[in-house]
C-alpha positions as CSV (number, residue, x, y, z in Angstrom):
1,X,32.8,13.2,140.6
2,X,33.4,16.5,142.3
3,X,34.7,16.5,145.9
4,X,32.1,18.8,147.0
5,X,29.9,16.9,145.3
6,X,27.1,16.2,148.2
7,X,24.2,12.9,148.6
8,X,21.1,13.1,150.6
9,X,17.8,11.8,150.4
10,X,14.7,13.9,148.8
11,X,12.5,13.7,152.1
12,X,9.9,16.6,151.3
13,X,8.7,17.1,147.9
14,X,6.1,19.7,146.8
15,X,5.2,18.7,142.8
16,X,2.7,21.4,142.2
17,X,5.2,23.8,142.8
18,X,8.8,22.7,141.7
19,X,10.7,22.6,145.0
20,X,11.8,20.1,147.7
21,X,14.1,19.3,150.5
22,X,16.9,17.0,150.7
23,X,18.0,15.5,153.5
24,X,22.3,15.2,154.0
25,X,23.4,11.7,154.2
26,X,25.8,12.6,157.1
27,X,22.5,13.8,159.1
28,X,23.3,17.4,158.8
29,X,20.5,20.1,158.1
30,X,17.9,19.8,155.5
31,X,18.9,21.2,152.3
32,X,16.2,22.9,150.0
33,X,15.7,22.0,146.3
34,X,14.4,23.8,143.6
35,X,13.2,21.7,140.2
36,X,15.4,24.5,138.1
37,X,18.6,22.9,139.5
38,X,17.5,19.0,138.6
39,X,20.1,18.7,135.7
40,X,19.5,16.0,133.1
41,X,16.4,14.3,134.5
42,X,14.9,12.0,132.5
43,X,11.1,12.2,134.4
44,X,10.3,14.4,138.1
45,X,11.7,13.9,141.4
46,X,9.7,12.1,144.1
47,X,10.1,11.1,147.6
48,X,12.7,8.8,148.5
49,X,14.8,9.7,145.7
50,X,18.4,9.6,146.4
51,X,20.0,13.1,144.8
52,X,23.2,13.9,144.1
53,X,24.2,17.9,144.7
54,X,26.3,20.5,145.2
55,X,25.4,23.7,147.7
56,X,25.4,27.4,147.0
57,X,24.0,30.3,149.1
58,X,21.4,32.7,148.3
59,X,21.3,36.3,148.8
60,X,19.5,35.5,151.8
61,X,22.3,33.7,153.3
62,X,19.9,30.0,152.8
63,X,21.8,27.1,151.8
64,X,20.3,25.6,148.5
65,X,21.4,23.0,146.5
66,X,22.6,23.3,143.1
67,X,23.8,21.1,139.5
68,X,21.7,18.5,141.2
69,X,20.9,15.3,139.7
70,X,18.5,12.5,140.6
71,X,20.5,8.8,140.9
72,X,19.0,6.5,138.4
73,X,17.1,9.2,136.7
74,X,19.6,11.2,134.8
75,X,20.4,11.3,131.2
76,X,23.1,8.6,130.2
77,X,25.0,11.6,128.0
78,X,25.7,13.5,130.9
79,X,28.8,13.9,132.4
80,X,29.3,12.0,136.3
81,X,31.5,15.0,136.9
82,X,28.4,17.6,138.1
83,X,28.9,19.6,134.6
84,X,26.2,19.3,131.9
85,X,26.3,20.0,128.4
86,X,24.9,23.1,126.9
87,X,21.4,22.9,126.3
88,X,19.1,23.5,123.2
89,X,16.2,24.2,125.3
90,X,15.6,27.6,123.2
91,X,16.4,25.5,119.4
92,X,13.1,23.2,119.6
93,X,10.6,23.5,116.9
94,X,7.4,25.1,115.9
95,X,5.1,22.0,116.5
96,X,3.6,23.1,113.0
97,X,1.9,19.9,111.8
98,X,0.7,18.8,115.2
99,X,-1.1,22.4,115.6
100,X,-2.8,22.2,112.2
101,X,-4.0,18.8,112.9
102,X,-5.0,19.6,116.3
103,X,-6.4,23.3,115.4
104,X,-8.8,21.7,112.2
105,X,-11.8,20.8,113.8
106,X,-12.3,23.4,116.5
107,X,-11.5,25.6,113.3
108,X,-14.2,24.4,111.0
109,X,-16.5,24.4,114.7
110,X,-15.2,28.3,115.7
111,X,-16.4,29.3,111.8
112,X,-19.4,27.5,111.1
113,X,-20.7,28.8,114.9
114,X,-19.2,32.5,113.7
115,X,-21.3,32.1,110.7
116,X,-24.4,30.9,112.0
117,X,-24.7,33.6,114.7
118,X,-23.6,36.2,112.2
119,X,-20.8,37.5,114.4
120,X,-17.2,37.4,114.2
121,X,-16.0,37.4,118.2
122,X,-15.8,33.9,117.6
123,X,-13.0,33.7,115.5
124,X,-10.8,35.9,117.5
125,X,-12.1,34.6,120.9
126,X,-9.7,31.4,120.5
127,X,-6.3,33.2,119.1
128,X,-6.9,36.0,122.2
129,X,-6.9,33.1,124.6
130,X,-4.4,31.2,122.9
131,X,-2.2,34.0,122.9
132,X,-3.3,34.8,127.0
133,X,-2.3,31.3,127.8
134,X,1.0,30.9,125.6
135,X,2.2,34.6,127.6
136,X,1.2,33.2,130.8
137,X,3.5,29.9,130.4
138,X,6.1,32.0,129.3
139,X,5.8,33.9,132.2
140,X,5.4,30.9,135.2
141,X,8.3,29.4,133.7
142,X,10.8,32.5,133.8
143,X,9.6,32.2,137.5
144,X,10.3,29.2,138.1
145,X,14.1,29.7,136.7
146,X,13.9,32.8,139.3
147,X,12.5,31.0,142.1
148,X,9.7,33.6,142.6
149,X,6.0,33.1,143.5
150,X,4.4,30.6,140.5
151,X,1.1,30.9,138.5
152,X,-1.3,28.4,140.1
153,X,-1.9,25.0,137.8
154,X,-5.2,26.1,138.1
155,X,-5.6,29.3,136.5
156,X,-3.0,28.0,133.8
157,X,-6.4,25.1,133.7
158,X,-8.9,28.1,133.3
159,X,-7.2,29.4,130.1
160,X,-6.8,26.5,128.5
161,X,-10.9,25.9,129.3
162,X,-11.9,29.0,128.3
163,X,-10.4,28.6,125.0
164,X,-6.3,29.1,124.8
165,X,-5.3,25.2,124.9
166,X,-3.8,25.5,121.9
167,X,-1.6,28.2,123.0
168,X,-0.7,26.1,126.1
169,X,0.0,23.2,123.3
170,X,2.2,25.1,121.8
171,X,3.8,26.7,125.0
172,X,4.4,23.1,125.9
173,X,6.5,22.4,122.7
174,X,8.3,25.0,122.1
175,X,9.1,26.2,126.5
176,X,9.3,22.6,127.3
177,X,6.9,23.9,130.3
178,X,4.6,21.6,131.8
179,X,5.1,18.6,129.1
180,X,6.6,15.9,131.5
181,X,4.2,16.2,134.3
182,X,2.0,13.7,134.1
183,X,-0.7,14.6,136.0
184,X,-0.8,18.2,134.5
185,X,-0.5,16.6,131.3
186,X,-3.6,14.7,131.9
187,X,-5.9,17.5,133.1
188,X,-4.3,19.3,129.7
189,X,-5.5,16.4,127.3
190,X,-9.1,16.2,129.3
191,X,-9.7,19.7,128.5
192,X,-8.7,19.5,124.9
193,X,-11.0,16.5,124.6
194,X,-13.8,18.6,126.1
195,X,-13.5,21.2,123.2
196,X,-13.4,18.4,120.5
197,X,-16.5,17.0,122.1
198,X,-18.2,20.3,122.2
199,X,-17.7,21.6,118.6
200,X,-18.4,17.9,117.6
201,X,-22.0,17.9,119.4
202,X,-22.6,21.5,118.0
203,X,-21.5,20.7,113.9
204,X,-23.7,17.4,114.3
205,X,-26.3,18.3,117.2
206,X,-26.4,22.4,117.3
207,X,-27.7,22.5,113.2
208,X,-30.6,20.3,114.4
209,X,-31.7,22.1,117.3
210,X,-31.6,25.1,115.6
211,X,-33.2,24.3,112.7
């Protein structure tokens, strides 16, 4: 390891927004942490967890902690040096079989409803929302990699409802945004369920009622 290679104790954790603080192991002043700097984790941090870190300082003259690392938690390919290997974050994928399995049945639902009102908003409703909600993941996680003011887990939530969950689906593949956190993942899954249910009630309810 690195000489200036530092170890402290996450004391303060905020999940909902990426950041933290660390507290020194020689008692010094509490460092802050932001998730952008957690190299090589294999799930989030949490309180209690002993981290491994160097420190910078920002343009604001605040010490932060940097090429962090979470002890227990890291990726057994990395390097106990501080130095990770370049990633391939921007190399995954278009998930293109898991969106046309996931996209078949609110498809049929979206054209059968645009049919049988005779009006196409429908089918352009769910692509505009999918599109919405794939622009604003893009966007709260360039902030997070600037450490600016996020887009609130909820209104990410709203989109998804109103429509654009298969552009957060995506988002979620292809950004690696929002895919390990379990508790937005199960929110995500909830809502997805909720459209299934919907467009299954309408193909095998709606027709009745409206016949």
């Amino acid at each position: 390891m690195k000489s200036n290679l530092r170890r402290g104790k996450l004391i303060k954790w905020k999940d909902d927004r990426g950041f933290g603080f660390i507290q020194p192991i020689d008692g010094g002043k509490e460092v802050f942490l932001h998730i952008s700097e957690l190299k090589d984790a294999t799930r989030r941090p949490q309180k209690n967890d002993t981290i491994y870190y160097q420190c910078t300082v920002d343009s604001g003259g605040k010490v932060r902690a940097c090429n962090a690392f979470i002890l227990g938690a890291r990726n057994k390919k990395a390097s106990l040096n501080g130095n990770t290997k370049p990633r391939t974050a921007n190399t995954f994928k278009f998930p293109i079989i898991e969106v046309l399995l996931l996209s078949i049945l609110p498809l049929f639902g979206v054209v059968h409803f645009a049919w049988t009102i005779r009006n196409p908003l429908p089918l352009i409703f769910y692509p505009v929302m999918s599109v919405l909600t794939y622009t604003l993941y893009a966007d709260d996680k360039s902030r997070a990699k600037r450490q600016t003011w996020r887009t609130s887990e909820q209104t990410l939530h709203l989109c998804e409802l109103a429509g654009g969950w298969l552009g957060g689906f995506i988002a979620q593949r292809t950004l690696r945004h929002k895919s390990k956190k379990q508790s937005y993942q199960l929110v995500f899954w909830a809502i997805v369920t909720t459209h299934y249910i919907a467009w299954l009630f309408w193909l095998f309810q709606g027709i009745t009622l409206l016949s």
